[in-house]
MARFI-83136 format. One line per 4 residues: number of its first residue (from 1); their letters; for each residue x, y, z of N, C-alpha, C. Coordinates in Angstrom, 3 decimals. Each point is the difference from the previous one (the first is absolute). Last residue first. Layout:
BEGIN
NUM = A = X Y Z X Y Z X Y Z  ...
% end
This chain:
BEGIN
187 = XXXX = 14.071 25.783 -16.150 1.491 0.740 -0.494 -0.299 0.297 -1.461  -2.359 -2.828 2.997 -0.692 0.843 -0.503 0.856 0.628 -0.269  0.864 -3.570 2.167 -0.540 -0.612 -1.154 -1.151 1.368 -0.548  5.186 -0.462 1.842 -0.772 0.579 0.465 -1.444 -0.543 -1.140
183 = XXXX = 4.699 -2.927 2.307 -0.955 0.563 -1.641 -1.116 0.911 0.465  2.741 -3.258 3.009 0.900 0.904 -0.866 -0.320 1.074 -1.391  -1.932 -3.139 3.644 0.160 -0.492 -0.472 1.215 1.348 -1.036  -1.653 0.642 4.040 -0.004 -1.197 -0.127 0.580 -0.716 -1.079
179 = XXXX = -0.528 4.417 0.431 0.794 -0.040 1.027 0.329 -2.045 0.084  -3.263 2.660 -2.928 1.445 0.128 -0.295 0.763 -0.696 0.477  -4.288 -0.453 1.441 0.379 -0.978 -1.259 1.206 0.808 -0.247  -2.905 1.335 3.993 1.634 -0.075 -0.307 0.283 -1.231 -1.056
175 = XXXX = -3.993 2.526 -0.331 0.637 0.683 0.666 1.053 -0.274 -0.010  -3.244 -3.019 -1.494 0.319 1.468 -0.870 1.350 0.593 0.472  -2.021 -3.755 2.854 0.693 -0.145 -1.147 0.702 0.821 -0.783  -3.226 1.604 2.764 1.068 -0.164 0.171 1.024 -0.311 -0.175
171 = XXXX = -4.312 0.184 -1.832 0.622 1.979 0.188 1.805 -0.517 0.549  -3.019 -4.025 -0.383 0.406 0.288 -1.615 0.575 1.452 0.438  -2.140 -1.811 3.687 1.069 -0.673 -0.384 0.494 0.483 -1.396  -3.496 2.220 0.957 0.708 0.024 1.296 1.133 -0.530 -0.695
167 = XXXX = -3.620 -1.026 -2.708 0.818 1.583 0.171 0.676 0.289 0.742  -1.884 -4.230 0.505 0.689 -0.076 -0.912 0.579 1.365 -0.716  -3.217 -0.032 2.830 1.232 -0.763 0.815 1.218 0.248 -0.992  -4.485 1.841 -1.079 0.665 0.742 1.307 1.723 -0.825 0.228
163 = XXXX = -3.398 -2.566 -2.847 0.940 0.883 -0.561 1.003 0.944 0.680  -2.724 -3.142 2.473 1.018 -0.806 -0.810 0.959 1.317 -1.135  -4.061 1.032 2.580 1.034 -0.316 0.620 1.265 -0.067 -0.552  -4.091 0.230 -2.622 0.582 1.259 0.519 1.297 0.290 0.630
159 = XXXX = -2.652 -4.434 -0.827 0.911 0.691 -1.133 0.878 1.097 0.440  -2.914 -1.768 3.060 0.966 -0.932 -0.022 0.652 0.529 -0.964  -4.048 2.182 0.335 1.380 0.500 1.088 0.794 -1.048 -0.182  -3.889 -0.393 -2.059 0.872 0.537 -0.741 1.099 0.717 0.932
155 = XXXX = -1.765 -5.277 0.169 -0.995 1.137 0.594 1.148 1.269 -0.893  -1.083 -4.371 -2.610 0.835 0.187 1.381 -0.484 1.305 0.376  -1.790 -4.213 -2.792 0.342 1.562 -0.236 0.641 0.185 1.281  0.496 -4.911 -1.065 -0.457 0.320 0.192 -0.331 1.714 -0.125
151 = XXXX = 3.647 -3.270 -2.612 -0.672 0.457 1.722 -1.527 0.959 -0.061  1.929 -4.099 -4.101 -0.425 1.524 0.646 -0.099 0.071 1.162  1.700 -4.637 -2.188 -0.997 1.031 -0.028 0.243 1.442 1.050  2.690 -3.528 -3.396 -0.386 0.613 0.944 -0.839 0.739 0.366
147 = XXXX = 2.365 -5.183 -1.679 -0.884 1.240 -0.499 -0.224 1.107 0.983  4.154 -3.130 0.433 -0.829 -0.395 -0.892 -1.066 1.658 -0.168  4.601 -1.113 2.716 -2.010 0.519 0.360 -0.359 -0.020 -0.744  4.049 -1.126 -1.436 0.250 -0.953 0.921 -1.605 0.692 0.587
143 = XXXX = 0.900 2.145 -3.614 -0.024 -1.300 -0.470 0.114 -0.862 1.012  0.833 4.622 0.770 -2.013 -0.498 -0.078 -0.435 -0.969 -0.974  4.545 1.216 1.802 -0.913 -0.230 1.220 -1.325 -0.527 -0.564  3.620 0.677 -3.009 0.157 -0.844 0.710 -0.464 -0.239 0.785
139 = XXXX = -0.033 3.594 -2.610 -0.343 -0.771 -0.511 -0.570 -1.759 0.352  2.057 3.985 2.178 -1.586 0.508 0.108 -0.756 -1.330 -1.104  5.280 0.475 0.901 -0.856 -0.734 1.134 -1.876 0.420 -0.259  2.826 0.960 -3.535 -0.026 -1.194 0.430 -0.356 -0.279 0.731
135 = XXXX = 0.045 4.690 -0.756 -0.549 -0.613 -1.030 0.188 -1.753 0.401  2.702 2.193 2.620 -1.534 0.420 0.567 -1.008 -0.572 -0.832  4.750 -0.743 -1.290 -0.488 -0.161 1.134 -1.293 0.210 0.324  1.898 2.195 -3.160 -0.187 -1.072 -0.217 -0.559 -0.733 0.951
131 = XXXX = 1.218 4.098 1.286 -1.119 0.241 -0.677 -0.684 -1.383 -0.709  4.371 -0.071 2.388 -1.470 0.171 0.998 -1.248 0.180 -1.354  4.281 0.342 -2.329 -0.167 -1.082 0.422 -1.373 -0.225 1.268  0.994 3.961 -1.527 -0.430 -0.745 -2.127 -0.003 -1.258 1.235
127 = XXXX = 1.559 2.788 2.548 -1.171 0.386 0.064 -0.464 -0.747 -1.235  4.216 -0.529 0.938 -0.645 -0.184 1.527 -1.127 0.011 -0.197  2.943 0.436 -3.703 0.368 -1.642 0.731 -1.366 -0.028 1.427  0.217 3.747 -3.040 -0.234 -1.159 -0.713 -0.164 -0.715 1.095
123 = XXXX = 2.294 3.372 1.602 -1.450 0.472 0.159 -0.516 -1.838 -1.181  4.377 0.269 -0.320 -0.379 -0.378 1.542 -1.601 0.267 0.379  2.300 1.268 -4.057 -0.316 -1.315 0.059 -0.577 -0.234 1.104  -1.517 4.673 -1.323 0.906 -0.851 0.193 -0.009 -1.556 -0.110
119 = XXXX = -3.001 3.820 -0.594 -0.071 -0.566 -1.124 1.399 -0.561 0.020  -4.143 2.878 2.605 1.024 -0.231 0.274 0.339 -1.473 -1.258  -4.413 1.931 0.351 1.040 1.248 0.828 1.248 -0.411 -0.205  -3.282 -3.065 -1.041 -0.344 0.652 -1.041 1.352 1.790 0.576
115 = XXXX = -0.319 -3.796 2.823 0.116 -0.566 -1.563 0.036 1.134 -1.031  -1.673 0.351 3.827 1.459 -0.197 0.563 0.431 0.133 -1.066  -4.411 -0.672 0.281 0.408 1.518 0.045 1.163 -0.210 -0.042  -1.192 -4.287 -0.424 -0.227 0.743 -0.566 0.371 1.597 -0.256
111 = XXXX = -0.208 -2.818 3.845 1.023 -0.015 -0.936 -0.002 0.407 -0.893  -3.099 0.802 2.935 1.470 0.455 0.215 0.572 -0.156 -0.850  -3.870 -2.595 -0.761 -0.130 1.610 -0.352 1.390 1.021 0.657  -0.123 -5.071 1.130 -0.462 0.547 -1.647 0.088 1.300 -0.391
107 = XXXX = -0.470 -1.173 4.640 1.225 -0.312 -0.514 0.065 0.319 -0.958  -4.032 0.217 1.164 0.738 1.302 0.040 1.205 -0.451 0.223  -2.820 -3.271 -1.027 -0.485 1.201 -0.782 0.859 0.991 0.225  0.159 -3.082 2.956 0.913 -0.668 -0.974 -0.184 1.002 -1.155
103 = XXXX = -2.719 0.343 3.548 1.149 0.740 0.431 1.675 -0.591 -0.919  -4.996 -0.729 -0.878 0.273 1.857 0.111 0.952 -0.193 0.215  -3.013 -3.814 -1.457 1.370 0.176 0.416 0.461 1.222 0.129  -4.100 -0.410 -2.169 0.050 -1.572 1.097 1.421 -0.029 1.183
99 = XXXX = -3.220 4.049 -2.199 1.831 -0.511 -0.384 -0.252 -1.441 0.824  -4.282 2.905 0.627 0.743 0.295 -1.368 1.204 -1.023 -0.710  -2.019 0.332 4.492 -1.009 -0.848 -0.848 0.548 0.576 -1.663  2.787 1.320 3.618 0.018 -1.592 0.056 -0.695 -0.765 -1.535
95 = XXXX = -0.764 5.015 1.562 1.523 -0.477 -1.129 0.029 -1.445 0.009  -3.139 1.690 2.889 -0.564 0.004 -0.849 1.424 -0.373 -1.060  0.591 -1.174 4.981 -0.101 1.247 -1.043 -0.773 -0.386 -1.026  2.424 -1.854 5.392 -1.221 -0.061 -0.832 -0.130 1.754 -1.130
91 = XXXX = 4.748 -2.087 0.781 -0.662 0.607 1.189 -1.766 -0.006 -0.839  4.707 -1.398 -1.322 0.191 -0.402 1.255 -1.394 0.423 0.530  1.262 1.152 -3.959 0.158 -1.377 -0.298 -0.806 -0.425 1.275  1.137 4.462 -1.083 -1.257 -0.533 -0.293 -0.237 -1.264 0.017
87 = XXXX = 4.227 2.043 0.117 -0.854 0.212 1.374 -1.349 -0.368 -0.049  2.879 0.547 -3.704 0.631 -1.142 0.276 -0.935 0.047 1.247  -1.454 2.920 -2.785 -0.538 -1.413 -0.438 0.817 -0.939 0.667  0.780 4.438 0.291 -1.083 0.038 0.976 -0.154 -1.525 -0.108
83 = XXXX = 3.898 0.873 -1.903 -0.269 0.331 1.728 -0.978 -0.484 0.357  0.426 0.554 -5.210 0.590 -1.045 0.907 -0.056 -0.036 1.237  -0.700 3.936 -1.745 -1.514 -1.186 -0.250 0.156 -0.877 0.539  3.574 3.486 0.330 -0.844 -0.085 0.716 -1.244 -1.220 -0.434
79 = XXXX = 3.062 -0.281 -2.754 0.752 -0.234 1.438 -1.430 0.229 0.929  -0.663 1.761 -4.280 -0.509 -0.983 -0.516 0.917 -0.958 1.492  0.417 4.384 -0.039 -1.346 -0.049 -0.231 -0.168 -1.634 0.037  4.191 1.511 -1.038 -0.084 0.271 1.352 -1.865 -0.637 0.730
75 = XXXX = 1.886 0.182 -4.633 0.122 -1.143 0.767 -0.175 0.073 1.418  -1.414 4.111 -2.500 -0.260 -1.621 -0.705 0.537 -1.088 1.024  1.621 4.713 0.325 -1.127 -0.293 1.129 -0.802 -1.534 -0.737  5.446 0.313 -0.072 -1.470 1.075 -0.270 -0.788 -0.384 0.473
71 = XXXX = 4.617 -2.145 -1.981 -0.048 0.705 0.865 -1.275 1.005 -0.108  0.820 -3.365 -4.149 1.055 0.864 1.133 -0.769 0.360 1.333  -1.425 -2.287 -4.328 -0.509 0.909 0.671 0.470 0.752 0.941  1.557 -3.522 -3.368 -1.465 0.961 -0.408 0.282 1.098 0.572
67 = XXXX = 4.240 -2.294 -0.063 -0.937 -0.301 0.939 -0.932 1.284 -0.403  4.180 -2.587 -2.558 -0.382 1.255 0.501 -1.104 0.198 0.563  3.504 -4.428 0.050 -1.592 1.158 -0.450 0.168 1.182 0.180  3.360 -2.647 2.175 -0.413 -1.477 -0.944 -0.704 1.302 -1.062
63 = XXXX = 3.963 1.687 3.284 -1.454 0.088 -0.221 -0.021 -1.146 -1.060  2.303 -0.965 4.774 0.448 0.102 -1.500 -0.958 0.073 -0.791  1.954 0.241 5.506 -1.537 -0.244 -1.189 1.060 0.793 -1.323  2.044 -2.343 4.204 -0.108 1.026 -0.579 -1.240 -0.116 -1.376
59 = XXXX = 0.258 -2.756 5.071 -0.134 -0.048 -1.588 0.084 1.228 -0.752  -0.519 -0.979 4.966 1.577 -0.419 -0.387 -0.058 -0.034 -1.949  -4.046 0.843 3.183 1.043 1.155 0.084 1.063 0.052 -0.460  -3.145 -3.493 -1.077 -0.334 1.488 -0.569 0.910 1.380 0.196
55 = XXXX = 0.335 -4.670 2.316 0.447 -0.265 -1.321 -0.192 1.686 -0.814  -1.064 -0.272 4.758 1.579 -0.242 -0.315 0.224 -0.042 -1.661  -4.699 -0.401 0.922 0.944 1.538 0.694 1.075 0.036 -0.711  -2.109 -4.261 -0.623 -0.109 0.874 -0.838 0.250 1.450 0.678
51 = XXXX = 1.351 -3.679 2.619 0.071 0.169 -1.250 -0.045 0.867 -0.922  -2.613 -0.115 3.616 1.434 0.652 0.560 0.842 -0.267 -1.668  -4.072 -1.645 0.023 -0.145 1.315 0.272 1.147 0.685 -0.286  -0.313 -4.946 0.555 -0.114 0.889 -1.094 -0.030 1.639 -0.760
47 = XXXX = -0.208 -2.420 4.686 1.644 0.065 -1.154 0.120 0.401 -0.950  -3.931 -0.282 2.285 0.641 1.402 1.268 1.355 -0.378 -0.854  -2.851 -3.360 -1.323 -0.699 1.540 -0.653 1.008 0.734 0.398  0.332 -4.214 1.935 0.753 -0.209 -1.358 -0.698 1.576 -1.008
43 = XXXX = -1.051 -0.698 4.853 1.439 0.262 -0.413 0.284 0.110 -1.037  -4.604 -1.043 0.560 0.807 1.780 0.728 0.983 -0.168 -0.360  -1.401 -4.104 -1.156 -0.167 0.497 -0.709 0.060 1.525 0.390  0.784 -3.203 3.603 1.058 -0.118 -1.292 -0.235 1.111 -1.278
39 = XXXX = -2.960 -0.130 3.724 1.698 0.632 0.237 0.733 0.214 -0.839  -4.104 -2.295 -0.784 -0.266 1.397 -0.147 1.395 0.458 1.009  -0.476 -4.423 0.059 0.004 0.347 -1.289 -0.187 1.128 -0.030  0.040 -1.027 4.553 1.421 0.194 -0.812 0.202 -0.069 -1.288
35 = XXXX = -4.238 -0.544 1.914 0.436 1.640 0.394 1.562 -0.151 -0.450  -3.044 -3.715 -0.413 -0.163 0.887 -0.824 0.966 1.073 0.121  2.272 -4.589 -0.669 -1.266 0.391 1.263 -0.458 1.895 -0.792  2.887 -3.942 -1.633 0.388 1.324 0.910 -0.713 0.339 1.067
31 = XXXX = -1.635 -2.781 -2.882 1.712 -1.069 0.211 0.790 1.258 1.216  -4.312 0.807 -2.402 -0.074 -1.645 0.653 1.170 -0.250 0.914  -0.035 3.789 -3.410 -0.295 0.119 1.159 -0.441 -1.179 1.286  1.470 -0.625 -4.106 1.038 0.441 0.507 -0.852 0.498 1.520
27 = XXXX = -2.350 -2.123 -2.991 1.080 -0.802 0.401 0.843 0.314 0.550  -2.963 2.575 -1.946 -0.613 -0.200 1.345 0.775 -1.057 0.317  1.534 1.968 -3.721 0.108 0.773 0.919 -0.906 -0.484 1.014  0.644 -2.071 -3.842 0.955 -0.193 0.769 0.013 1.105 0.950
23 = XXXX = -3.901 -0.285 -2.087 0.050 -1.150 0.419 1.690 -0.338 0.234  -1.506 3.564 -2.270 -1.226 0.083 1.203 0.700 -1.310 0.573  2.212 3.395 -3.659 0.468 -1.466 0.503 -0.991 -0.140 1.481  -0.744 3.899 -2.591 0.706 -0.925 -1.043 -0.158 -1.372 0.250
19 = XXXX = -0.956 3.976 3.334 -1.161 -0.265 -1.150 0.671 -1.002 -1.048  2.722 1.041 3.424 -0.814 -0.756 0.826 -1.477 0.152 -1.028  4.533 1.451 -1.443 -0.307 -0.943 0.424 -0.887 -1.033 0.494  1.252 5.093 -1.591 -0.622 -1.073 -0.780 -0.438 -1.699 1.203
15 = XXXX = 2.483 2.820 1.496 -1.243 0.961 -0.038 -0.775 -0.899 -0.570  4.409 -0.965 0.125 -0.426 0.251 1.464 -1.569 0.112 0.104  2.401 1.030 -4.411 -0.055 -1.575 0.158 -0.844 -0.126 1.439  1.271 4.676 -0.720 -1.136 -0.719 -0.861 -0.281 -1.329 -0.211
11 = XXXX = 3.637 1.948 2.256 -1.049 0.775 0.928 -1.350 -0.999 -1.203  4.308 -0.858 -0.685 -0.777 -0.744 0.656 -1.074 0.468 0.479  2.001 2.112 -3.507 -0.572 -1.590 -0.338 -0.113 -0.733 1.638  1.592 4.107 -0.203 -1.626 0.387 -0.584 -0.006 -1.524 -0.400
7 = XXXX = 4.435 0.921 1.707 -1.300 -0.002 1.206 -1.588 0.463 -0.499  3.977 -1.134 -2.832 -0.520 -1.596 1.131 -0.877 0.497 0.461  1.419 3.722 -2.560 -1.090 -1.187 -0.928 0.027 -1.268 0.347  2.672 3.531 2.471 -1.387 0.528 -0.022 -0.874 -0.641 -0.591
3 = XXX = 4.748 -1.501 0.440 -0.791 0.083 1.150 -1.369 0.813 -0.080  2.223 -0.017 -3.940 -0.057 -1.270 0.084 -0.494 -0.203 1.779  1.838 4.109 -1.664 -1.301 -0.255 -0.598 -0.469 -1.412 0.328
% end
């Protein structure tokens, strides 16, 4: 367990960083230069990651809850939202002019479903912890961007897209989430 709650504290310190600390991070990049500050910070994500794998695969879960909602079309529903809103980040949408942050929005909302399905420590440690996470960094950006304004309307194929995608990617996910992860999330 303890390799899965380094690798959600750095994945979230890492993250945090460059909205927290503005001014030791252009020191760093000063000192690095740009493209090997963004090496450094790939690497120090691509550990965390691995971390939290290794830590999740190596942690016998121990139930904390009895979990609302178990397994169904609720959280499943509420994964797919997450998808479309993590893909919405990246691409002109009307969701923009809604969420200031969609794709920290749909960190949030995974976790959540996760949350509400599953009621281990380890599910705690990964998804209670990102979910924190997301809630902080969304706190942390639009105190370092001050006020925000609105995009512009967007055309309605940029939405359309974005959901198409995010059904794509979310059918597949679907598909081998057993295989991946060990849990059928419609069982």
């Amino acid at each position: 367990m303890g390799l899965l709650i380094t690798g959600v504290i750095i994945w979230s310190g890492v993250h945090l960083f460059p909205a927290l600390a503005r001014g030791p991070r252009e020191v760093l990049i000063a000192k690095l230069g740009r493209n090997p500050y963004r090496g450094l910070f790939s690497l120090l994500i691509f550990g965390a990651l691995a971390l939290i794998v290794i830590g999740w695969r190596s942690a016998a879960p121990a139930a904390v809850y009895t979990p609302p909602l178990g397994a169904g079309p609720f959280p499943a529903a509420l994964v797919f939202f997450a998808f479309v809103l993590f893909f919405a980040a990246r691409a002109p949408t009307n969701i923009k002019r809604l969420l200031r942050h969609p794709q920290l929005t749909a960190v949030l909302v995974w976790a959540v479903a996760h949350l509400l399905a599953n009621g281990a420590d380890r599910d705690l440690a990964l998804f209670g912890g990102l979910g924190l996470w997301s809630v902080a960094e969304i706190l942390a950006c639009n105190r370092r961007d001050g006020g925000w304004v609105r995009p512009a309307p967007a055309p309605f194929l940029g939405d359309a897209v974005v959901v198409i995608i995010g059904a794509v990617i979310y059918a597949v996910v679907l598909y081998f989430h057993g295989r991946l992860f060990g849990v059928s999330p419609l069982a």
